[in-house]
matplotlib code that plots the C-alpha trace (Angstrom):
import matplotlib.pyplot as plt

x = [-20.2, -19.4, -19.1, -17.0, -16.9, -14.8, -12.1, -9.4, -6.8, -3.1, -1.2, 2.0, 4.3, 5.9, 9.6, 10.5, 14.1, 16.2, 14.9, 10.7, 10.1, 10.1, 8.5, 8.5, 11.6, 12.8, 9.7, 8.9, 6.9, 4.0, 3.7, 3.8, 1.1, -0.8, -0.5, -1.8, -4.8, -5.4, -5.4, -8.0, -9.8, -9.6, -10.5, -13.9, -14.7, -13.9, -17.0, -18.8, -18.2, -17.0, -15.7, -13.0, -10.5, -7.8, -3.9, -2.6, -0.6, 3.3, 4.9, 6.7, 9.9, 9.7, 13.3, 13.8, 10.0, 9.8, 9.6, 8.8, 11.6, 11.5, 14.9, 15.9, 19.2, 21.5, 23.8, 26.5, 25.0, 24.1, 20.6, 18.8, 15.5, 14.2, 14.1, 10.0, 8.7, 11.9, 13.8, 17.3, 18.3, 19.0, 20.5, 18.1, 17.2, 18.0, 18.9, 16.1, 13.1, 14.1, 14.5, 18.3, 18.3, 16.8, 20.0, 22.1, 21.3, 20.7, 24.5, 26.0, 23.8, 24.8, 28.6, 28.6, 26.4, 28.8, 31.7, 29.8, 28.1, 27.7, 25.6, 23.6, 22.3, 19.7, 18.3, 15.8, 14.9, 15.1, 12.5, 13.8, 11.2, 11.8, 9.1, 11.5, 14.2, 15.4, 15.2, 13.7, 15.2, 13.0, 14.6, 12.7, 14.0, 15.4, 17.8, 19.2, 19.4, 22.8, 23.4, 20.9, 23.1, 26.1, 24.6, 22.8, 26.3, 27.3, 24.7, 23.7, 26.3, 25.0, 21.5, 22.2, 21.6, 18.5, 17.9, 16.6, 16.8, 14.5, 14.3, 10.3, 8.8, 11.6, 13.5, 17.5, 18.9, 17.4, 13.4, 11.5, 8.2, 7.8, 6.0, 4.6, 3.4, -0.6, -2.0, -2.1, -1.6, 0.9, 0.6, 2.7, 3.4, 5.1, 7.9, 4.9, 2.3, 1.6, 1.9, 1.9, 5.0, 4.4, 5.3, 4.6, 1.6, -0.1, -0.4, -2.2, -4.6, -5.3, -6.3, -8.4, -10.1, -10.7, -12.2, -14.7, -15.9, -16.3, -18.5, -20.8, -21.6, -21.6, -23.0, -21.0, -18.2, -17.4, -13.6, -13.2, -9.4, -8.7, -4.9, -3.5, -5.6, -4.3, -7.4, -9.5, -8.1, -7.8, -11.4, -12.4, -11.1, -11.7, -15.2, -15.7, -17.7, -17.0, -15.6, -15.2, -12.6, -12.3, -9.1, -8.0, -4.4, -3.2, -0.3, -2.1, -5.2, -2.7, -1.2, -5.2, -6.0, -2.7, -3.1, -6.8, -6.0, -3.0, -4.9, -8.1, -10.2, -13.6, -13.1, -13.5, -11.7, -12.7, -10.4, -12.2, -12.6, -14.0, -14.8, -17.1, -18.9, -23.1, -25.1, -26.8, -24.3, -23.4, -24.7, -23.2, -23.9, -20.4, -18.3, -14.6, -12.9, -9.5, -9.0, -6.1, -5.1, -8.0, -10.8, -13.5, -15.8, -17.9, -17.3, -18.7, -21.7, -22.5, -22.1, -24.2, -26.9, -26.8, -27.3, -25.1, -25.5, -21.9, -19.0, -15.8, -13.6, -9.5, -8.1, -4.1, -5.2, -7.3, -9.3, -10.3, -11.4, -13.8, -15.2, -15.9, -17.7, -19.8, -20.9, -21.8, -23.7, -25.4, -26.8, -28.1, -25.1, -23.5, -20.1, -19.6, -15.7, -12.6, -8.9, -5.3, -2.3, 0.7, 1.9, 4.4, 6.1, 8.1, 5.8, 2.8, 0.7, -1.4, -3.6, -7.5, -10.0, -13.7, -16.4, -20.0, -23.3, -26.3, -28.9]
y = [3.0, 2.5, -0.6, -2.4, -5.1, -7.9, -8.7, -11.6, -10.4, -9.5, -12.5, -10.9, -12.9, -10.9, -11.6, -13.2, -12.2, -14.5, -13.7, -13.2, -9.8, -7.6, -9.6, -6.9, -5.9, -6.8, -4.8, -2.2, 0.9, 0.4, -3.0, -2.7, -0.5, -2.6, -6.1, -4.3, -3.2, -6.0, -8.0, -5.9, -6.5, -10.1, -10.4, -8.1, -10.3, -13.4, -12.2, -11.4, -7.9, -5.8, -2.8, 0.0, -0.3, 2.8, 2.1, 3.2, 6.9, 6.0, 6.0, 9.1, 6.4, 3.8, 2.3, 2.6, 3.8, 1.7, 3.3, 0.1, -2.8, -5.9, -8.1, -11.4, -11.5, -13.9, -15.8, -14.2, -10.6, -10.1, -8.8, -11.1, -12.0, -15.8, -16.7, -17.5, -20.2, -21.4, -20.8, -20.0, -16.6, -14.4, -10.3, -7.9, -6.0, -2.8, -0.2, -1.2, -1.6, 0.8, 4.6, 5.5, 6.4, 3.3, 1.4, 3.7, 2.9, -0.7, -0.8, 0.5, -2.0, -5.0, -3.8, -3.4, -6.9, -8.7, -7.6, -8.5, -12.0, -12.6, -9.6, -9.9, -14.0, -12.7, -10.5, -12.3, -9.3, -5.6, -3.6, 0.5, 2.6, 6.2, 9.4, 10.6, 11.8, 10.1, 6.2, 4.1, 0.8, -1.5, -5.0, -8.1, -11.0, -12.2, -10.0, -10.7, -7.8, -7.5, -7.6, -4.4, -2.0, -3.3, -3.7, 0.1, 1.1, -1.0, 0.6, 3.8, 4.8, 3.2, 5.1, 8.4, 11.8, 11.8, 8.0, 5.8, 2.6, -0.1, -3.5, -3.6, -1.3, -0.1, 2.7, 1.8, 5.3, 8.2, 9.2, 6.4, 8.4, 9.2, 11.9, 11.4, 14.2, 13.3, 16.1, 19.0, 17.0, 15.6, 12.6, 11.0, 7.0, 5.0, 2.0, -0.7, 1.3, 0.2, 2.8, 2.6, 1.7, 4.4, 7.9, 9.9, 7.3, 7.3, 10.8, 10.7, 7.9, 10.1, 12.8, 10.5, 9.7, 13.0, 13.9, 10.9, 11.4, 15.0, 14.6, 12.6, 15.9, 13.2, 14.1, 11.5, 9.0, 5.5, 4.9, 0.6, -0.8, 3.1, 2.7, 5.7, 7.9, 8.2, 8.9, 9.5, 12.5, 14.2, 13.2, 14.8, 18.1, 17.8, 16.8, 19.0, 16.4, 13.9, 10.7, 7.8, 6.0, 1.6, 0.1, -3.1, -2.6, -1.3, 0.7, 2.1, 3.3, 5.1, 6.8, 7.7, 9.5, 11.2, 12.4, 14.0, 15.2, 17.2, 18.1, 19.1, 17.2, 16.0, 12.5, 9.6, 6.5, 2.9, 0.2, -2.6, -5.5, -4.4, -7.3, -7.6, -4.8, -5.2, -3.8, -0.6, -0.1, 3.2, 6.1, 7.2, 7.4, 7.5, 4.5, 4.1, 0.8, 0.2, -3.8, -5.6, -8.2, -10.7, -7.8, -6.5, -9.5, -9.6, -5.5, -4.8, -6.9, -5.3, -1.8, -2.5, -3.6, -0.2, 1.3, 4.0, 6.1, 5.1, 2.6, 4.3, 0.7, 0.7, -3.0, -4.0, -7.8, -7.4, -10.8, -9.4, -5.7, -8.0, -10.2, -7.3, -5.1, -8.1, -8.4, -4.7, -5.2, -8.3, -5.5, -3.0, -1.1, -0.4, 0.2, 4.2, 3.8, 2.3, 4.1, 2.1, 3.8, 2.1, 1.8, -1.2, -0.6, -3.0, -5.4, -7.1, -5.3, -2.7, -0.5, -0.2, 2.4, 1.8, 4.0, 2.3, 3.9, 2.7, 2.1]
z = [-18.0, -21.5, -23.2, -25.6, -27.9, -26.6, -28.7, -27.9, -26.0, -26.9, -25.4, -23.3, -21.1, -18.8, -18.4, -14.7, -13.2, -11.2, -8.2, -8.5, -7.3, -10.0, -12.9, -15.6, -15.2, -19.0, -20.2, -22.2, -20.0, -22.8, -22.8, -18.8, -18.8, -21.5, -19.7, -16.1, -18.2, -19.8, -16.6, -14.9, -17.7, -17.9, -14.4, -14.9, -17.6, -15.9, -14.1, -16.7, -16.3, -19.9, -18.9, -20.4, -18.7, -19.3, -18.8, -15.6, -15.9, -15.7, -12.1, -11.9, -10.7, -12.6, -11.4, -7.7, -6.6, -3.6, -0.5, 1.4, 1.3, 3.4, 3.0, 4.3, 6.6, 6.0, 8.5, 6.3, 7.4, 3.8, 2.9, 0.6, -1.0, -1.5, -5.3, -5.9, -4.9, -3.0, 0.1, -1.9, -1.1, -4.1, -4.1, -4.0, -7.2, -4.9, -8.0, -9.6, -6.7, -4.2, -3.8, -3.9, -0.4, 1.1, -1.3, 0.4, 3.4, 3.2, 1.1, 4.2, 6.7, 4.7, 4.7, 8.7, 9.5, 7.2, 9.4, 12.0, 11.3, 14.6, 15.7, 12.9, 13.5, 15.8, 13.1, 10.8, 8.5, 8.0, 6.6, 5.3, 5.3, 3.7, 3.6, 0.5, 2.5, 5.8, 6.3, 9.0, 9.4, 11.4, 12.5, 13.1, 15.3, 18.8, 19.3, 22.4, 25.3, 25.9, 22.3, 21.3, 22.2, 20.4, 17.5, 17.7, 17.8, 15.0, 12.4, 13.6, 11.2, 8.3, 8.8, 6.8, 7.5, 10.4, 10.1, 12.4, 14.3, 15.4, 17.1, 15.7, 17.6, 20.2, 19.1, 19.1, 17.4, 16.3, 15.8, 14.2, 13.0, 9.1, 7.7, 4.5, 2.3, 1.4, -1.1, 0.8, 4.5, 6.1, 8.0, 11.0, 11.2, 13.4, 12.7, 12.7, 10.4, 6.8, 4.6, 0.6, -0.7, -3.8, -2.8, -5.6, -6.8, -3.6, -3.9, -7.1, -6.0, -2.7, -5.2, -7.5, -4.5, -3.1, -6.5, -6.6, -3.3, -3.6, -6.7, -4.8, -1.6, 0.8, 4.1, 5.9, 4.5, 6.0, 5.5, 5.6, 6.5, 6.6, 8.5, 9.8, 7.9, 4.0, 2.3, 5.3, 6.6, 2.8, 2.0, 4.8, 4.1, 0.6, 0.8, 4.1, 5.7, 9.0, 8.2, 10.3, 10.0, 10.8, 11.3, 13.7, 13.5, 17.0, 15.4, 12.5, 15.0, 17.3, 14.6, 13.2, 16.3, 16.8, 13.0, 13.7, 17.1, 14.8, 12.2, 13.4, 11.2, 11.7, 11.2, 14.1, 14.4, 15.6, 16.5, 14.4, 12.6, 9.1, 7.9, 10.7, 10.1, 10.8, 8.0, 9.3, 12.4, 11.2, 9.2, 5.8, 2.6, 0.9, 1.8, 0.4, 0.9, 0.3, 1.7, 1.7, -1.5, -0.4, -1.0, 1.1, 1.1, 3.7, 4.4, 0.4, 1.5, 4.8, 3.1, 0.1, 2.6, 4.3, 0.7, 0.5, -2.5, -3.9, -2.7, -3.5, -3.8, -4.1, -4.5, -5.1, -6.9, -10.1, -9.1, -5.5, -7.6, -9.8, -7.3, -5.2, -7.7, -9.1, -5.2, -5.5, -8.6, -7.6, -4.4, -7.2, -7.9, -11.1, -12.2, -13.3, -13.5, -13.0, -13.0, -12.4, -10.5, -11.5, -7.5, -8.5, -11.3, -12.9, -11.7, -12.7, -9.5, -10.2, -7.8, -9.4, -8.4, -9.1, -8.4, -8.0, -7.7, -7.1, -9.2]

ax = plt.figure().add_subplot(projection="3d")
ax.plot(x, y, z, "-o")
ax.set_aspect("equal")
plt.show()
């Protein structure tokens, strides 16, 4: 990968609303997409890494992209956030963070619990989850029994056009399964199933992906903390290969195997512990990683071990990205690239892609 000289650094201060969430929300698209490069960059060299490091493409939404929002509920019924670093409940930036139909829908939640207090005192928060078009609305708390129904009745009209209800996992109204639109797939998940909160993003990052992978003509591709199949499944049929596929999460493994069985695909899933993977328990030589914000750790060093021909690595926390690709290196692999996707915009979050290979 090319090197560069290292200069000092542009100093930028993002600017912090009121409430913590979205940090760059005062900022200029350019000198968002500057300060998310620069601070992959300082993290690589924090390890003594020097890499080019190009800005991340623009989020197509860069105002209300979220299709993800978990909110606080109030004893007032009104959904809220916690300010950072504090307990005092603040309005959501909803406009501004979330996709006009999930502040639709949440709007018209808020407006019903706050008629309502007392229904809504058993509800600690609601997560809306939307595949672009219809809205999920997952509740979390003790709800008690004789109160479900009452309060089913009370928002089911709040839930737009083919929404849905849940007490977590129990369906209250309506069909609580989203399909999202992956590349050329589609896949199915259920109310309990992470999926990334980036429509239009995550579809970009699937394709980057897809196209690293691909270059490599894997025979066989190891997909590590791989959910309910978003870059498993579309490697699969872009590389034409079998993948197999790890997750632990009993929600996002059902929806896996539901997701092959549908799609045909040749690609395996196993309910497991990643980070406990064993060096040399399975065959591939293409593994993609995409770990939650604390990095692959142990999972980089048990694949590196096996000595796959390339590591395809995705990482949401610039200091987890560097620590696992200087693990990588330190196992004989070198860095050939690294791409950002801006999944969080108007935030100081960005999603990093780094191919290694191995020496």
């Amino acid at each position: 990968m090319a090197r560069r000289t290292r200069t000092k650094p542009e100093r930028t201060i993002p600017s912090v609303t009121e409430d913590g969430i979205l940090d760059l929300l005062h900022t200029s698209l350019d000198e968002e997409l500057a300060y998310k490069r620069r601070r992959v960059e300082k993290a690589l060299a924090a390890r003594g890494l020097d890499a080019v490091v190009p800005p991340p493409e623009p989020s197509p939404r860069r105002r209300g992209a979220r299709a993800r929002v978990n909110l606080r509920v109030s004893r007032e019924g009104r959904l809220v956030v916690h300010r950072k670093g504090s307990h005092e409940e603040a309005p959501p930036p909803l406009e501004a963070m979330a996709r006009p139909e999930i502040v639709t829908v949440a709007e018209a939640i808020e407006a019903q619990l706050t008629t309502h207090p007392s229904l809504a005192r058993g509800v600690e928060r609601v997560e809306l989850r939307s595949d672009g078009e219809r809205v999920v609305t997952v509740l979390y708390g003790a709800v008690p029994k004789p109160a479900r129904a009452r309060l089913a009745e009370l928002l089911a009209p709040a839930l737009g056009a083919d929404g849905a209800l849940c007490l977590q996992g129990r369906a209250l109204v309506g069909q609580p399964r989203s399909t999202l639109d992956v590349g050329t797939l589609q896949l199915e998940v259920g109310p309990l199933t992470f999926f990334q909160v980036n429509l239009e993003v995550n579809r970009a990052l699937v394709a980057s992906v897809c196209r690293a992978v691909t270059q490599l003509e894997p025979t066989r591709v190891l997909d590590l903390f791989g959910g309910a199949g978003n870059l498993s499944l579309p490697v699969s049929k872009a590389a034409g290969c079998p993948v197999e596929l790890v997750e632990s999460h009993p929600s996002a493994v059902k929806d896996a195997r539901a997701n092959v069985a549908r799609l045909g695909l040749p690609v395996t899933v196993a309910q497991e512990d990643a980070y406990a993977l064993q060096a040399g328990s399975r065959f591939f030589d293409v593994a993609v990683l995409d770990p939650p914000r604390r990095g692959a750790g142990p999972a980089m060093a048990a694949v590196c071990a096996t000595r796959p021909k390339a590591v395809v690595l995705v990482s949401c926390h610039p200091p987890s990205l560097a620590r696992d690709v200087q693990q990588a290196m330190a196992h004989g692999y070198e860095l050939a690239s690294v791409e950002l996707h801006d999944l969080f915009p108007l935030t100081s979050h960005v999603e990093s892609l780094a191919v290694l290979t191995r020496r």
